[in-house]
C-alpha positions in Angstrom: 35.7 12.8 5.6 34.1 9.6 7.1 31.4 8.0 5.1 28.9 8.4 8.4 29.2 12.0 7.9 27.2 12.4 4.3 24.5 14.5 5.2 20.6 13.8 4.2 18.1 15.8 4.7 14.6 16.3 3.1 15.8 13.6 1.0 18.6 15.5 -0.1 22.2 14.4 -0.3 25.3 16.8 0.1 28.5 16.2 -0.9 31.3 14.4 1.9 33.9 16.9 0.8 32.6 20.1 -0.2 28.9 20.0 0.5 27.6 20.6 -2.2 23.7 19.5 -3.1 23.6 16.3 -5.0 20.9 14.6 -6.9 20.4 10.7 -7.2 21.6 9.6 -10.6 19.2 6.2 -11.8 20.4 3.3 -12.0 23.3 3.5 -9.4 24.5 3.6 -5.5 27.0 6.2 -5.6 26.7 9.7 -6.8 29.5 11.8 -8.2 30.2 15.6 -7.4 30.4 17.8 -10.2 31.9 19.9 -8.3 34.9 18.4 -6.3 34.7 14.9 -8.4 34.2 13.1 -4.8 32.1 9.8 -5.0 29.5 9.6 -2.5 28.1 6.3 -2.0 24.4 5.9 -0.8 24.2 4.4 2.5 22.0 1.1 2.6 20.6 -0.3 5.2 20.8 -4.2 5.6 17.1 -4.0 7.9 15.2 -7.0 6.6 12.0 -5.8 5.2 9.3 -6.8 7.6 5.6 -7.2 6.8 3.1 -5.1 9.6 0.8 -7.1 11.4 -2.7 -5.0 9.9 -5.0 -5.5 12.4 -2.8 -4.8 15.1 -1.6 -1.9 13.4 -5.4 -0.5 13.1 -5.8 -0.8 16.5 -2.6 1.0 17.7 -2.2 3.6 14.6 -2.5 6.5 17.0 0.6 5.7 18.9 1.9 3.5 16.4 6.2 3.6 15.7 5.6 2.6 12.0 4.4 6.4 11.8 6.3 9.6 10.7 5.9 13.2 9.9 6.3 14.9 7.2 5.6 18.2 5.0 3.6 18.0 1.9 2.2 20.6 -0.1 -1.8 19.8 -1.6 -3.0 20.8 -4.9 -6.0 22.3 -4.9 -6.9 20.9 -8.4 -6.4 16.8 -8.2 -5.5 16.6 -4.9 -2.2 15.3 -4.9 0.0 16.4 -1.7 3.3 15.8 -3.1 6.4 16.5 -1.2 8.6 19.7 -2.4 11.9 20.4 -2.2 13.6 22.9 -0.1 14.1 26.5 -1.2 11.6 26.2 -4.0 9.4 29.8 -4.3 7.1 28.8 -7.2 6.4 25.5 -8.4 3.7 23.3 -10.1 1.8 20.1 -9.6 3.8 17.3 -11.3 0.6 15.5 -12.1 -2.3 18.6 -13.7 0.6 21.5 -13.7 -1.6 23.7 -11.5 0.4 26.6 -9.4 0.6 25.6 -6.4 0.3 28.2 -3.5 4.0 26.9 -1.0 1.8 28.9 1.6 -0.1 26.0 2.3 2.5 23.3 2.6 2.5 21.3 6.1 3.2 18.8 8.1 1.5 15.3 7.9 1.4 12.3 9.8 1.6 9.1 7.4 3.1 5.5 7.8 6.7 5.4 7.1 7.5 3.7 3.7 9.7 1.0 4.3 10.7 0.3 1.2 11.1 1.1 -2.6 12.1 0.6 -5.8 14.5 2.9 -7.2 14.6 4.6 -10.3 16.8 2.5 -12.9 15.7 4.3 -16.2 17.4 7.6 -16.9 14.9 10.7 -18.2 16.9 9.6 -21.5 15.1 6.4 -21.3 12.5 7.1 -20.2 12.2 9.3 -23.2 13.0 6.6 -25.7 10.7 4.1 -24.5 7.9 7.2 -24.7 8.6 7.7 -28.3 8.9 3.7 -29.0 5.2 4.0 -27.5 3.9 6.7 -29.8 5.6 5.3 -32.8 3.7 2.1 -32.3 0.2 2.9 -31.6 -2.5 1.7 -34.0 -4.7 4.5 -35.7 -2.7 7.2 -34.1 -3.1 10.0 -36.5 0.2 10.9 -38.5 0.8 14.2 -37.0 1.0 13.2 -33.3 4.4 11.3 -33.7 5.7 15.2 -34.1 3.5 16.6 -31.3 4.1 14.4 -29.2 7.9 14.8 -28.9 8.0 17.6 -26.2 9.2 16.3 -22.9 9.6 19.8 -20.8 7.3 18.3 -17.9 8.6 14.7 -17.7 9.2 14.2 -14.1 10.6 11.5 -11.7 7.9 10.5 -9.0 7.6 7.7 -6.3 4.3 6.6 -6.3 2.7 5.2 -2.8 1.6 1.4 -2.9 0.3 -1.0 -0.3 1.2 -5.1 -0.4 -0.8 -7.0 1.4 -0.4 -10.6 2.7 -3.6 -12.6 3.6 -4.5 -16.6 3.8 -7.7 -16.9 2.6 -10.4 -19.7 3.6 -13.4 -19.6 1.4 -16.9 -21.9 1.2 -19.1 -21.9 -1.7 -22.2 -23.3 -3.2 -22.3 -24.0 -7.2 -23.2 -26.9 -9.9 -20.7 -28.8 -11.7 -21.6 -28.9 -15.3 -21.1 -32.7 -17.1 -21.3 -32.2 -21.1 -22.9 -35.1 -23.0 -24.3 -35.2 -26.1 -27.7 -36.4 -28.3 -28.3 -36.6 -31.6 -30.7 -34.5 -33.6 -32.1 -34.1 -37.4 -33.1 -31.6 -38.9 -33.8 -30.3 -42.1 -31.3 -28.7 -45.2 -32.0 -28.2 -48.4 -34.8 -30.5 -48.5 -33.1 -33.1 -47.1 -33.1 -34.5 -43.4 -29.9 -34.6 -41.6 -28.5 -35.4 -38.3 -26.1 -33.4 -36.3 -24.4 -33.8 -32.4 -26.0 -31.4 -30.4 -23.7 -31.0 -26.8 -25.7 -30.5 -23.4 -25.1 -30.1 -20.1 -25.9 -31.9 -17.2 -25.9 -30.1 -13.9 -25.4 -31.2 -10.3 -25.4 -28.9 -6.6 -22.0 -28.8 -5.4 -20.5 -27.3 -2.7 -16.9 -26.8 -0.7 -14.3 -25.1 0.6 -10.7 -23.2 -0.9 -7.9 -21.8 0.8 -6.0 -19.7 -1.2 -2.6 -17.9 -0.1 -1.9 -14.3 -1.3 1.9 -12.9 -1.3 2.3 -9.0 -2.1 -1.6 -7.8 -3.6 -0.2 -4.4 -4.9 -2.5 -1.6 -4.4 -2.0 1.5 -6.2 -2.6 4.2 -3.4 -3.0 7.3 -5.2 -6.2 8.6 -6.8 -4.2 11.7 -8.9 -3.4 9.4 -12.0 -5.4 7.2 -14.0 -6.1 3.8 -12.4 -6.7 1.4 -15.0 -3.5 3.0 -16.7 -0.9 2.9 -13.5 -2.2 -0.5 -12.8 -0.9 -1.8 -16.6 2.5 -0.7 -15.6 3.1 -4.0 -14.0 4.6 -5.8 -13.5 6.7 -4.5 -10.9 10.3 -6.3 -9.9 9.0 -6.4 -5.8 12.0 -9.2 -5.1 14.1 -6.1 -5.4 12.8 -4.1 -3.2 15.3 -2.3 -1.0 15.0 -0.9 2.2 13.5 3.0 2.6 16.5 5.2 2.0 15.6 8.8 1.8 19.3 9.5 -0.1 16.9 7.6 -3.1 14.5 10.4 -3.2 17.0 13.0 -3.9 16.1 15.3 -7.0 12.5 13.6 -7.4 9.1 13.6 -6.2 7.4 11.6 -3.8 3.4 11.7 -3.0 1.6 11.0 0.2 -1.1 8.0 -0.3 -4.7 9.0 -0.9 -5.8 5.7 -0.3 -5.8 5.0 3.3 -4.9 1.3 4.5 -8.0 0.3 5.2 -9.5 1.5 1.8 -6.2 -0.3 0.3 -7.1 -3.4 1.7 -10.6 -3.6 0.3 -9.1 -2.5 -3.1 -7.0 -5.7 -2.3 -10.0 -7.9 -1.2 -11.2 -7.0 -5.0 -8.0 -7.8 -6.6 -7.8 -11.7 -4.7 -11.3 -12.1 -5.7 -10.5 -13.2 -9.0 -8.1 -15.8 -8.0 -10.3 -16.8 -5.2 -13.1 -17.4 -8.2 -10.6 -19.5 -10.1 -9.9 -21.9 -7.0 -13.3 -22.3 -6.7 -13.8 -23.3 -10.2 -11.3 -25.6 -10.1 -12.7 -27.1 -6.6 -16.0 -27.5 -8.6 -14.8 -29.5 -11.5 -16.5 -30.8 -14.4 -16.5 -29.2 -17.6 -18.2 -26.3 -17.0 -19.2 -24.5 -13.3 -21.3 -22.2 -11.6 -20.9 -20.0 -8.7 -24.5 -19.7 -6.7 -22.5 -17.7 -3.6 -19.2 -17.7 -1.7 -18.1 -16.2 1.3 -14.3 -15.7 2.1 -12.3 -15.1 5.3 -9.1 -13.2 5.5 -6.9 -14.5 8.0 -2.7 -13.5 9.1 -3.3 -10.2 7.1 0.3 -8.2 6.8 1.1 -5.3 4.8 3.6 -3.0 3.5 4.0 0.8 2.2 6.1 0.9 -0.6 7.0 3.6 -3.0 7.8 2.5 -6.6 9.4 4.6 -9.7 7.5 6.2 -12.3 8.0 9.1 -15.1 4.9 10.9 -15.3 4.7 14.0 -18.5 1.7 14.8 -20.7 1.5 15.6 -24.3 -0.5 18.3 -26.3 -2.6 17.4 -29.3 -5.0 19.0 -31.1 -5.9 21.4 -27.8 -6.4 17.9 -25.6 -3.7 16.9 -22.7 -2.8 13.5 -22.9 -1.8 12.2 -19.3 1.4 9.0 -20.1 3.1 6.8 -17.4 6.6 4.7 -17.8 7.3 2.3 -15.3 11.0 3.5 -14.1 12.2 0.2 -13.4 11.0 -2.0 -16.8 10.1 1.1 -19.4 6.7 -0.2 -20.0 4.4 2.7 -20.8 1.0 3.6 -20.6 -1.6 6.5 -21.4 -3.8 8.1 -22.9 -3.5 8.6 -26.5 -5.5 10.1 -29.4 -7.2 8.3 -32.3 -7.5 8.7 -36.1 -11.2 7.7 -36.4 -10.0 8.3 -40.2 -8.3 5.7 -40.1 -10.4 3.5 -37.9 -13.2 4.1 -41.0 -11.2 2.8 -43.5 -10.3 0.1 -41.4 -13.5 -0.7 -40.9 -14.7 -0.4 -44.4 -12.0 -2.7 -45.4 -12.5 -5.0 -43.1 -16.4 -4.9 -44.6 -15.1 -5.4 -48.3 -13.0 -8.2 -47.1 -16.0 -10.5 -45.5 -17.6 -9.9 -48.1 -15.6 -11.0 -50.6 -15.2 -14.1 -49.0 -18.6 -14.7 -48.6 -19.1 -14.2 -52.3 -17.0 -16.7 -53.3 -17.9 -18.9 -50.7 -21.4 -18.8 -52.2 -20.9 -19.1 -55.2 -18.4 -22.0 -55.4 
């Protein structure tokens, strides 16, 4: 059978000679039946990966192209809408393990990913790199390295992310700080001394930066923890391959929660730092001051992207801990218990160190 035949469908693939249902294997562009033994390549698209004009798109989003339905099913816990496979009559949420109630699944209207990462770490992997985790936390207690080995909910999900684009033009008002330095006595054990004292000499600046920003990622879910899913960069985005639905096959993939425009102030917060640093630089001296800025954002372009990640929790001690690995580079991140036995000691020790030093030190 030709290759053109291989069906997809919900992000399912099916077998080219016996039809049978086939799951994407990570890591690889063909699948292998275990049925028939027929390879099934995935087909890829050769589309050049286009950044979306944003304003334009804001204006036109009703009638926009970039735009494509599809069914979701919400949980009525964390609201994640998450998509679900076919034929499934009971399931859970991937992300809080609530039942969900199939019922209520529907169709939604969302902007057509065009593009992802896909999964290169195996569950097997990903496991590893959970356990390297656990086995190199500081002040973990000792029993959670055996309670944390269970692995019965890890799951496979594409996380929604927008990139923005944007040149930036910003004007400022500061001081540039000059340090210089005068001399000073002062008294010590009786005696008078002198010592350099450094000060600074300030002067009113002001200016302008322009900054260019390529790809701002913008975590667009609000169903895991942000500071945590944000530490999984960085992310291999010169990879990124065209949206292929045969890539979701076998694994989960969540509608954004965090609508474009939303994601683009997220992303306004994100440039400010670097937008600071250009201004500091701008400013000179050896030392600056911001008084106030104001920035423009100018040729703004964006993407919706999904990228890889194992999401599983752990029990310990009654608590659910909530960890993330980054399916392309293993890095994890989490939550994680803490010995505050051990931190005490730590502390302690630390205590009886400084001040053993400080006893000899005084006493020299």
């Amino acid at each position: 059978m030709e290759q053109e035949n291989l069906e997809v469908e919900i992000g399912k693939m099916h077998c080219t000679n016996c039809g049978a249902e086939l799951n994407y294997k990570p890591g690889t562009t063909e699948l292998v039946c275990e049925y028939c033994q027929t390879k099934n390549e995935i087909p890829v698209s050769d589309e050049e990966i286009k950044e979306l004009d944003f304003h334009e798109y804001l204006e036109n989003m009703m009638s926009s192209a970039e735009q494509v339905t599809e069914k979701y099913i919400k949980c009525s816990s964390c609201g994640a809408s998450s998509t679900m496979e076919p034929h499934i009559t009971a399931a859970d949420c991937t992300y809080c393990g609530t039942s969900l109630i199939l019922e209520d699944a529907k169709d939604e209207v969302i902007i057509q990913p065009k593009s992802l990462l896909p999964f290169k770490l195996t569950k097997d992997e990903a496991k590893a790199a959970f356990k390297k985790w656990i086995n190199g936390l500081w002040f973990a207690p000792d029993k959670l390295k055996k309670a944390a080995l269970n692995f019965e909910h890890l799951h496979g999900i594409y996380i929604p992310y927008w990139t923005f684009d944007t040149l930036t033009h910003s004007s400022y008002f500061g001081q540039r700080g000059t340090y210089y330095y005068v001399t000073e006595t002062y008294q010590s054990d009786g005696k008078t001394k002198t010592r350099q004292v450094r000060k600074t000499r300030w002067r009113s600046v002001s200016g302008n930066v322009t900054v260019n920003f390529d790809d701002i990622l913008v975590v667009a879910t609000k169903s895991l923890s942000q500071p945590h899913i944000e530490k999984l960069e960085p992310w291999d985005l010169q990879n990124l391959m065209p949206y292929e639905k045969s890539f979701l096959s076998g694994f989960v993939s969540e509608k954004y929660q965090v609508d474009l425009g939303a994601g683009f102030e997220r992303a306004k917060q994100l440039a400010d730092d670097d937008i600071r640093r250009a201004i500091m630089r701008d400013i000179g001296g050896d030392t600056q001051r911001i008084i106030s800025k104001s920035s423009r954002y100018d040729n703004i372009t964006f993407k919706h992207i999904l990228l890889p990640v194992y999401v599983s929790a752990f029990k310990f001690k009654d608590k659910v801990y909530q960890f993330f690995v980054n399916a392309r580079t293993g890095e994890v991140q989490g939550e994680r218990p803490w010995s505050w036995v051990k931190i005490t000691l730590a502390v302690l020790l630390g205590i009886v160190v400084i001040g053993t030093i400080w006893y000899f030190t005084q006493n020299k």
